[in-house]
C-alpha positions as CSV (number, residue, x, y, z in Angstrom):
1,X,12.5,28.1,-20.3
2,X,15.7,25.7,-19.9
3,X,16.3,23.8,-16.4
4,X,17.9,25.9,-13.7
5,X,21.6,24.7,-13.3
6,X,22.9,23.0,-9.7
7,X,25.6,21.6,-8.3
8,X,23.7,19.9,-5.2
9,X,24.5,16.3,-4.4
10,X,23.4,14.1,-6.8
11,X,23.0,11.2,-3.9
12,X,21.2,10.7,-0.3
13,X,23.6,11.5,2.3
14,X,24.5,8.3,4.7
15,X,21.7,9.4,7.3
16,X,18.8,10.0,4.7
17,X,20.0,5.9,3.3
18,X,20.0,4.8,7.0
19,X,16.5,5.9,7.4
20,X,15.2,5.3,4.2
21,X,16.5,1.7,4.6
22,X,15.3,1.3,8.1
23,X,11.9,2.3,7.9
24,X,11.5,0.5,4.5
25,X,12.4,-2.5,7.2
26,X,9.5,-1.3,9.2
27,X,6.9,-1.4,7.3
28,X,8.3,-4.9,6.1
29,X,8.3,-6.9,9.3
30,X,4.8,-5.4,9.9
31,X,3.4,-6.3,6.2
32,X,4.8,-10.3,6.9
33,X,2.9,-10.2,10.3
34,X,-0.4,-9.3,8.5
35,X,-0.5,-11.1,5.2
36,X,1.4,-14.6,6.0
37,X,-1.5,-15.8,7.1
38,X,-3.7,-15.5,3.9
39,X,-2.5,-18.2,2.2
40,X,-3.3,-20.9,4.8
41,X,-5.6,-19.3,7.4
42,X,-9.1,-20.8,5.8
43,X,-8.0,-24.7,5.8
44,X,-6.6,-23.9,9.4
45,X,-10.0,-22.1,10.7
46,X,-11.6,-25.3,8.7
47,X,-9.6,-27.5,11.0
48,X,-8.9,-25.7,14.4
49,X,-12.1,-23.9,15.0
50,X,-15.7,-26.1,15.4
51,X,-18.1,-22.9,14.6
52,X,-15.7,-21.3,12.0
53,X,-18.3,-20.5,9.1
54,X,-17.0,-19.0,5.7
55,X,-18.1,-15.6,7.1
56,X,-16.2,-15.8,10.3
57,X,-13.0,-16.9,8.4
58,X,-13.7,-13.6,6.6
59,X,-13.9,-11.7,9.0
60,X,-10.8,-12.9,10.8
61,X,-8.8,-12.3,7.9
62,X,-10.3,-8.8,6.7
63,X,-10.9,-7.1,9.8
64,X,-7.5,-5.7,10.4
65,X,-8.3,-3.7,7.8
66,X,-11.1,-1.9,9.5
67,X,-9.1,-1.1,12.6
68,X,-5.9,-0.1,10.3
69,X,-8.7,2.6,8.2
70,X,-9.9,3.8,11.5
71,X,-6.9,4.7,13.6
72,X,-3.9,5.7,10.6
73,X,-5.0,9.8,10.6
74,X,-5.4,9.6,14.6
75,X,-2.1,8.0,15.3
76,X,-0.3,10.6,12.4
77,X,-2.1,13.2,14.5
78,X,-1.1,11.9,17.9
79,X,2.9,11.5,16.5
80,X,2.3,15.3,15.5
81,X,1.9,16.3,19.3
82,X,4.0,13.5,21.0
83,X,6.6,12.3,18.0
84,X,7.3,9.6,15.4
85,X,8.9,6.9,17.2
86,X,7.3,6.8,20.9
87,X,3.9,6.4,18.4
88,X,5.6,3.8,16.2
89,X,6.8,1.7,19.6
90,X,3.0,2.3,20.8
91,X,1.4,0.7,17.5
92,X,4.3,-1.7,17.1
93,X,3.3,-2.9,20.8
94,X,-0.3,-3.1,20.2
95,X,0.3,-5.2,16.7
96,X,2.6,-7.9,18.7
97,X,-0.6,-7.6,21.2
98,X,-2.8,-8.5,18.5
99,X,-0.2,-11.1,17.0
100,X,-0.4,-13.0,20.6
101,X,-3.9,-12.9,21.1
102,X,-4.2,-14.3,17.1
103,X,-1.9,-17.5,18.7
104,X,-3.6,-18.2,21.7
105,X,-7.0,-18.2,20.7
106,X,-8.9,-21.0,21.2
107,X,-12.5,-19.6,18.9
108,X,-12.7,-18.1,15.5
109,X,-14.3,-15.1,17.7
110,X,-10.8,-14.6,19.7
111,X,-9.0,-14.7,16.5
112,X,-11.6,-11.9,15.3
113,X,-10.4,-9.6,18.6
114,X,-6.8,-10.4,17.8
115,X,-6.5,-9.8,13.8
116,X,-8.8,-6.6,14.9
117,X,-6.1,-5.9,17.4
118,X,-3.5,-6.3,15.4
119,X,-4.7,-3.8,12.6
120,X,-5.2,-1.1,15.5
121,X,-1.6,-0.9,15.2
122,X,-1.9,1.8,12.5
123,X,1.8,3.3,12.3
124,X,1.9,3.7,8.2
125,X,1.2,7.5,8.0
126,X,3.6,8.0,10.8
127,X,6.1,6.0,9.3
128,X,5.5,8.1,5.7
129,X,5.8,11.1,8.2
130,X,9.0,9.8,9.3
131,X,10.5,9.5,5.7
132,X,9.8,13.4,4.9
133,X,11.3,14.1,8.9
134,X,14.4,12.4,8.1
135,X,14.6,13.0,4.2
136,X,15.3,16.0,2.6
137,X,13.1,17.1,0.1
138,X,15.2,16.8,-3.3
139,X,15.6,13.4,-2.3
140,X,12.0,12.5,-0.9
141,X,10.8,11.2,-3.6
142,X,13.5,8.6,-4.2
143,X,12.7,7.3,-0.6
144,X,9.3,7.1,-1.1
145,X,9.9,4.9,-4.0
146,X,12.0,2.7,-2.1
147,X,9.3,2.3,0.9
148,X,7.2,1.3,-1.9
149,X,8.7,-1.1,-3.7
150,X,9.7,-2.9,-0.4
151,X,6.1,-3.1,0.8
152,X,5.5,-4.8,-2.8
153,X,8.3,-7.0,-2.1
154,X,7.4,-7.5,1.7
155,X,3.5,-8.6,0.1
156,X,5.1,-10.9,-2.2
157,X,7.3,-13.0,0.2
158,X,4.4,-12.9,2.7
159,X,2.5,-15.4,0.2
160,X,5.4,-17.7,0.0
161,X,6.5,-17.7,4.0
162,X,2.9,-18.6,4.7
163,X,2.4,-21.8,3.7
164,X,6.5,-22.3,4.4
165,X,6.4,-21.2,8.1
166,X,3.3,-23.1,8.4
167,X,4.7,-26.1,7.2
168,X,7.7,-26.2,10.0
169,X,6.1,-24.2,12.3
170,X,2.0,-24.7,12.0
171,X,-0.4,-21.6,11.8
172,X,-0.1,-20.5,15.6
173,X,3.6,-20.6,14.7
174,X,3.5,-17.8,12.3
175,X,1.4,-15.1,14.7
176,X,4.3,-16.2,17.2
177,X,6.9,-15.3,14.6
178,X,4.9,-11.9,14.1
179,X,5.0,-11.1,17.2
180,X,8.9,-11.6,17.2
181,X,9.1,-9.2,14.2
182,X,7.3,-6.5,15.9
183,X,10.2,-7.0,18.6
184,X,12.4,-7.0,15.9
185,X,10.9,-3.4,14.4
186,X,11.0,-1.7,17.6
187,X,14.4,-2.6,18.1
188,X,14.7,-1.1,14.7
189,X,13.1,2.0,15.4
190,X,14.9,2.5,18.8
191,X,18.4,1.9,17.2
192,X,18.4,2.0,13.7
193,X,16.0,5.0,12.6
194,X,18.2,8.1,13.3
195,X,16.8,10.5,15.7
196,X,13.9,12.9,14.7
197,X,14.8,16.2,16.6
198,X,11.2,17.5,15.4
199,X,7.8,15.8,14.5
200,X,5.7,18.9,12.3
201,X,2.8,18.2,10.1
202,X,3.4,16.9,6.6
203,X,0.7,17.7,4.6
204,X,2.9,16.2,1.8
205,X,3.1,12.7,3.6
206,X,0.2,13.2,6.2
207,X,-3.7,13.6,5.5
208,X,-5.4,17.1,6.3
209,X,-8.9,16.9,7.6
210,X,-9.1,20.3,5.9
211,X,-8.8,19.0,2.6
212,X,-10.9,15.6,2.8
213,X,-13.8,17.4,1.1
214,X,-11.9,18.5,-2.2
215,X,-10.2,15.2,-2.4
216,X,-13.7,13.2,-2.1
217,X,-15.2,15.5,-4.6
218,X,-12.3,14.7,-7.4
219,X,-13.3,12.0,-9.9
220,X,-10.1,11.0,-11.0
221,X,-8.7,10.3,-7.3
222,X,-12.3,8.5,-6.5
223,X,-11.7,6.1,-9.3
224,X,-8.7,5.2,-8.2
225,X,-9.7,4.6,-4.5
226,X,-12.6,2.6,-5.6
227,X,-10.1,0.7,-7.7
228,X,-7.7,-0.2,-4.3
229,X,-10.9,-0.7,-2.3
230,X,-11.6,-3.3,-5.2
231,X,-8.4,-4.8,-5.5
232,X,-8.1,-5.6,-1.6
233,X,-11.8,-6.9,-1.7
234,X,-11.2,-9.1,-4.5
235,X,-7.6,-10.4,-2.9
236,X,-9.0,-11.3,0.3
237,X,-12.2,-12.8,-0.8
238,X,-10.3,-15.0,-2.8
239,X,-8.1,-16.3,0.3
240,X,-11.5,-17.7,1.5
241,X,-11.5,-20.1,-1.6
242,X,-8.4,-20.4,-3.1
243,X,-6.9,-23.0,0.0
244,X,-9.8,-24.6,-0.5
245,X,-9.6,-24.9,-4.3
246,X,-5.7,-26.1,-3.7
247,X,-6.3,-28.6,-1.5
248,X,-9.2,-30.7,-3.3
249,X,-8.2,-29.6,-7.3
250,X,-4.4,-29.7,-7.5
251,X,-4.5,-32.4,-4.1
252,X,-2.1,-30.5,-2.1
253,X,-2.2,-30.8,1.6
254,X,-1.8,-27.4,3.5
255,X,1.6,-28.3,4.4
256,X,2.9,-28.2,0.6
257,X,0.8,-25.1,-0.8
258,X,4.3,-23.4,-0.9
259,X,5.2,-25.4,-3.7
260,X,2.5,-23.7,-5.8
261,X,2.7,-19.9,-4.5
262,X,6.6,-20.1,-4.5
263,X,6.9,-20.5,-8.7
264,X,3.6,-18.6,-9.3
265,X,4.5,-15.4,-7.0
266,X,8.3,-15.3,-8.6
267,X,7.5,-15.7,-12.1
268,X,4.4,-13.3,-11.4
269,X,6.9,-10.6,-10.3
270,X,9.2,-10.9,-13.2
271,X,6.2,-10.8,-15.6
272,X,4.9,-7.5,-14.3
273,X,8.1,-5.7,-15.2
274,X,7.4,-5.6,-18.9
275,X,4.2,-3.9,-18.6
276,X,5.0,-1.7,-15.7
277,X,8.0,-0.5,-18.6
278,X,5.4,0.1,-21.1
279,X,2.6,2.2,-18.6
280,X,5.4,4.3,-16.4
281,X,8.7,4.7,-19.5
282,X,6.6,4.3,-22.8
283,X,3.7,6.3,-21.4
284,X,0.9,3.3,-21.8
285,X,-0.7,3.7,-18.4
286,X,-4.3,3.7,-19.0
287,X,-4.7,1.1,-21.9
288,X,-1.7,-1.4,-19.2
289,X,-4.0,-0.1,-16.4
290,X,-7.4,-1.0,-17.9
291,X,-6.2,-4.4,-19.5
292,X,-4.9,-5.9,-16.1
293,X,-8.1,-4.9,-14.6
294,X,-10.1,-6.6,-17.3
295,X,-7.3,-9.9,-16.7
296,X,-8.3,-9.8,-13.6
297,X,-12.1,-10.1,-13.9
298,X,-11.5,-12.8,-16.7
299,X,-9.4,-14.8,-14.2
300,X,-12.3,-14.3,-11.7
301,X,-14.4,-16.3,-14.1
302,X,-12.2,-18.5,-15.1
303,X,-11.5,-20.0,-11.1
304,X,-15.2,-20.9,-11.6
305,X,-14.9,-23.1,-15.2
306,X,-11.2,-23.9,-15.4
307,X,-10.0,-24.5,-12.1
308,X,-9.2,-28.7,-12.1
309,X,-6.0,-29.7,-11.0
310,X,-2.5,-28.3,-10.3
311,X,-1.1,-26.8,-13.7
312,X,-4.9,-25.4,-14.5
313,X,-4.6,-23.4,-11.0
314,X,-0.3,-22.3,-11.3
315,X,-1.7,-20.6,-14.8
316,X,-4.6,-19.3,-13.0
317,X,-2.9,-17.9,-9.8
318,X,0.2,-16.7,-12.4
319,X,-1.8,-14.8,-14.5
320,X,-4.3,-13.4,-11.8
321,X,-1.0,-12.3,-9.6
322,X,1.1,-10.7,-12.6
323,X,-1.9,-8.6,-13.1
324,X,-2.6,-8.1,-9.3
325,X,1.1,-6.7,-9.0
326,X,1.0,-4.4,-12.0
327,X,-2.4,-2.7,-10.4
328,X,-0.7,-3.2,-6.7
329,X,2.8,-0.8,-8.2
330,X,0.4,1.3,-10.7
331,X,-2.2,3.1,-8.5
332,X,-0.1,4.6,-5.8
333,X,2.0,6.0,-8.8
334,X,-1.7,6.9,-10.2
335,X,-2.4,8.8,-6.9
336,X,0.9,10.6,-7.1
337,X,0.1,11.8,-11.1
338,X,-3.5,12.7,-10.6
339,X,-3.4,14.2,-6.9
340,X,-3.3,18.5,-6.9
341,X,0.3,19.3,-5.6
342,X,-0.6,20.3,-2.3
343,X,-2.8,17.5,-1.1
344,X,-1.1,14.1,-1.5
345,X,-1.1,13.2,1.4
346,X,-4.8,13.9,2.3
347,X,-4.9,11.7,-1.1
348,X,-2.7,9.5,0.0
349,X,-4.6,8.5,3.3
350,X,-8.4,8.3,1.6
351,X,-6.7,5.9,-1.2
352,X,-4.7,3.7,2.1
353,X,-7.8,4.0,4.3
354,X,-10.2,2.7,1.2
355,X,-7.8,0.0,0.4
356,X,-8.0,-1.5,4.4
357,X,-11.7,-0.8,4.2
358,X,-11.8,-3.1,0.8
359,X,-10.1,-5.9,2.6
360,X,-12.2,-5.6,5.5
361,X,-15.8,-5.8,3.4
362,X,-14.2,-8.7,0.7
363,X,-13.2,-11.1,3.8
364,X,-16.6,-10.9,5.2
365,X,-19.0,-11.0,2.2
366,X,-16.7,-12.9,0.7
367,X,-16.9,-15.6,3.5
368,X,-20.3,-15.2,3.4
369,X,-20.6,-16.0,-0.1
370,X,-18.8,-19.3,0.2
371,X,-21.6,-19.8,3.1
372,X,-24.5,-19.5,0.8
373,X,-23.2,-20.3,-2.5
374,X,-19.9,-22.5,-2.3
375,X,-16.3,-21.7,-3.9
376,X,-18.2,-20.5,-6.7
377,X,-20.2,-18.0,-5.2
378,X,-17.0,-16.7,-3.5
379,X,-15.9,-15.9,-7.1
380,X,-19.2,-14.6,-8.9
381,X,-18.8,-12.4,-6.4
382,X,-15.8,-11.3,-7.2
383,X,-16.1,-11.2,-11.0
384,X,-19.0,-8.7,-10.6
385,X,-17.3,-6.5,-8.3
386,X,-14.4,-6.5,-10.5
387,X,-16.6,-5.8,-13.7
388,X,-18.4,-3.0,-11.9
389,X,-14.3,-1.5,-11.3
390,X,-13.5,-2.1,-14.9
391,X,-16.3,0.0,-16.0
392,X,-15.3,2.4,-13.7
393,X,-12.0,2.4,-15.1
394,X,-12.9,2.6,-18.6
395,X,-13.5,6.2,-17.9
396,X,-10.0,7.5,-16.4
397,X,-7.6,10.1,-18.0
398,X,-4.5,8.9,-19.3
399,X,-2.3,10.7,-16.8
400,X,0.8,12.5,-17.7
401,X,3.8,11.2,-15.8
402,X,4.1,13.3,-12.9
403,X,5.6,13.2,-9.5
404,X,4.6,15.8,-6.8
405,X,7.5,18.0,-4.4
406,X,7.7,20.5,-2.1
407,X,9.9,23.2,-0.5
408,X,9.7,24.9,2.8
409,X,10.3,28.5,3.1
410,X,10.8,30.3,6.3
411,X,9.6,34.1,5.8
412,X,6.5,35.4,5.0
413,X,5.4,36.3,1.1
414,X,2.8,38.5,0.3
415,X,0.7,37.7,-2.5
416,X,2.2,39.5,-5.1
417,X,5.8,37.8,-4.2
418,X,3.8,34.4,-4.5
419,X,2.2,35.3,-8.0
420,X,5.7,36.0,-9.0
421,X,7.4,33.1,-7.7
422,X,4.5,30.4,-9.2
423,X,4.9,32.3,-12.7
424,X,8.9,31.7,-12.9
425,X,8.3,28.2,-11.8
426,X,5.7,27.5,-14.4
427,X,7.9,29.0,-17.1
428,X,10.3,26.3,-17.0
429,X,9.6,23.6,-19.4
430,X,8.5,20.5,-17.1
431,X,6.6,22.3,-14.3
432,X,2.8,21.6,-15.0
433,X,1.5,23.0,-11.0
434,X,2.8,25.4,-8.9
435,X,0.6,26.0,-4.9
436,X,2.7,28.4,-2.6
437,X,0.8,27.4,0.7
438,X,1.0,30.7,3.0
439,X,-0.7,28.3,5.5
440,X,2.5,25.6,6.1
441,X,5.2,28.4,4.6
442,X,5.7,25.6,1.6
443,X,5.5,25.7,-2.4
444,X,4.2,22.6,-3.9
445,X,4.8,21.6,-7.6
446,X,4.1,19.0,-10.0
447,X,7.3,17.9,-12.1
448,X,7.6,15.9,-15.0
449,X,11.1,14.2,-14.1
450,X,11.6,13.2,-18.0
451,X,11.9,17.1,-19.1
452,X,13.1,18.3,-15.2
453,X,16.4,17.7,-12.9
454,X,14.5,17.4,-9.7
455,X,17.3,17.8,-7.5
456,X,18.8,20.4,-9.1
457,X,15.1,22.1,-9.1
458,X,14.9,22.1,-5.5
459,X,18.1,23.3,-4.7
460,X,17.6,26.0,-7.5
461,X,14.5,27.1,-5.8
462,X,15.4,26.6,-2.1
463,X,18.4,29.1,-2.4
464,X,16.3,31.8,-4.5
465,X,13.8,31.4,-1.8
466,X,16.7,32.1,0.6
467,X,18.1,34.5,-0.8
């Protein structure tokens, strides 16, 4: 069947921008505070701290991620009961908490309680939450997207403000600065996010302890949270090394390591684009997918023959980061294609929660191979935890390019007015899943937004629904 015809807005009203815009901030300030310290954080525990072995750098750089997997479904929960922002201004505090405790420690074991700290300021799902409160649904998706990209964006400056900041500021310097930001992101939420006059569960944004047990038991989402548990175990492993590696191969003090991640994260970025064209608009995902997984292992190999001097590590850290990004933009858009339309977000959370978990278990037994086995044992291990992904890989679907929405509906259907309504949404050409959820009064459905108007889907469907 053709696309149903509407004359709904075609753009985000003023309100939906503001909060889009502000909450993409957010998430920013609070991505700088945790990852500007990965690029210089092992040379400074080498320095600063007497007992600082490679495990205990590990560990003070991963464990956020622990805390952050632990406490993101609790604190969506608690914002449930007792609303978004006072639970954004509670984790925001707790971060700066964390951020404080990071600059005034005097041991590698303090900065272990702060970075732990820190991560206990879990406010992502309740800042997703927050974008479907304040969003409307034809135009949810398009904020989404924008969150997204700016927590890519936020990931990539964080790798060039590091070494920057630490250069005018020192490393204490930059958990200060963190700190301020989390000042700086309450303010935001206080004045800038608009007001949220209600706070209800979003099972489209928010996990479902109801629905952990189907989403653990599908392959294709399992792959892809094994890959993000990979990819974060791999990145911060590497951090343990790749200072090191700077410093005595390309003889760059810690102060000037910005002059290498600077042109390698930029041109990384730009090289990406390409092939994220090919896997999302030319419908290449899996063979893009499964190629910058494979780069990724190569590179892991190659830190441990070819890594002598500056230009041998800019090609090494260029290549490894383009492919890094790619899998960093492609596998939430993965979790999106190959989630069933009414559990994203229980889908969502596993694949955040085994992405922290990943960084949490790479910093320490990456540390801890650097303690047995040198810089090169940090990357063996690497390599053979990336292999054992790429092999995993090898086996994935190639996903059809689909994006998941949602429509509330306020009275009650029986189950032959459900039937009905799933079989004239599946008849229109572009509709590949149709749930009508009795449970949260919503109808879920999987769009392909090449063959569908989204918007004018939604408001097709929200005023027959009405009517």
């Amino acid at each position: 069947m053709s696309q149903p015809v509407s004359d709904a807005p075609r753009q985000m009203s003023a309100l939906e921008k503001r909060a889009t815009l502000s909450i993409a901030g957010i998430f920013s300030t609070r991505m700088l505070g945790l990852f500007m310290i990965f690029p210089v954080f092992a040379l400074f525990a080498e320095e600063t701290f007497v007992n600082a072995t490679g495990l205990m750098t590990g560990i003070a750089m991963g464990i956020y991620g622990l805390t952050q997997a632990a406490l993101q479904i609790p604190y969506g929960m608690l914002s449930d009961r007792f609303g978004r922002k006072p639970l954004i201004i509670v984790g925001l505090l707790v971060f700066m908490l964390g951020s404080v405790i990071c600059a005034m420690a005097e041991t590698i074991e303090w900065m272990i309680v702060g970075r732990a700290v820190q991560g206990m300021g879990a406010v992502a799902a309740v800042l997703m939450a927050s974008v479907a409160d304040l969003v409307s649904e034809r135009f949810r998706l398009r904020a989404m997207s924008v969150v997204g990209i700016t927590i890519g964006l936020s990931f990539t400056l964080s790798l060039v403000a590091g070494p920057l900041l630490s250069e005018w500021f020192g490393v204490r310097g930059i958990f200060w600065i963190t700190a301020l930001l989390g000042l700086v992101a309450i303010a935001m939420v206080i004045y800038s996010v608009p007001p949220i006059k209600q706070s209800p569960f979003q099972r489209e944004t928010q996990a479902d302890p109801a629905q952990f047990k189907d989403v653990l038991k599908n392959p294709e989402l399992l792959r892809l949270d094994v890959g993000v548990f990979t990819l974060h175990a791999i990145l911060t492993a590497m951090f343990v090394a790749v200072p090191l590696l700077i410093r005595d191969q390309a003889g760059l003090g810690s102060l000037h390591h910005w002059e290498l991640y600077l042109p390698v994260m930029l041109l990384s970025f730009v090289l990406m684009v390409p092939f994220v064209i090919q896997a999302e608009a030319k419908g290449r995902m899996k063979p893009v997918f499964v190629g910058a997984v494979w780069t990724l292992v190569l590179m892991q190999a190659a830190f441990i023959f070819l890594a002598d001097g500056f230009w041998t590590l800019f090609v090494l850290l260029l290549v490894f980061f383009t492919a890094f990004n790619l899998l960093e933009a492609t596998l939430p858009s993965l979790v999106v294609k190959l989630s069933p339309a009414d559990k994203k977000g229980t889908a969502s959370g596993v694949y955040s929660s085994s992405q922290f978990l990943g960084a949490a278990l790479g910093g320490g037994l990456g540390g801890l191979s650097y303690d047995v086995y040198g810089i090169d044992g940090v990357f063996v291990f690497t390599a053979v935890v990336g292999t054992l992904w790429g092999l995993v890989a090898l086996t994935m679907t190639d996903p059809k390019p689909l994006s998941i929405a949602s429509i509330p509906f306020e009275t009650s259907l029986s189950e032959t007015e459900r039937a009905q309504l799933s079989q004239t949404l599946l008849s229109y050409d572009g509709i590949y899943e149709v749930v009508v959820s009795q449970d949260d009064q919503r109808v879920y459905f999987k769009i392909d937004r090449k063959q569908i108007d989204e918007v004018g889907l939604i408001d097709y469907v929200e005023r027959g629904l009405k009517a």
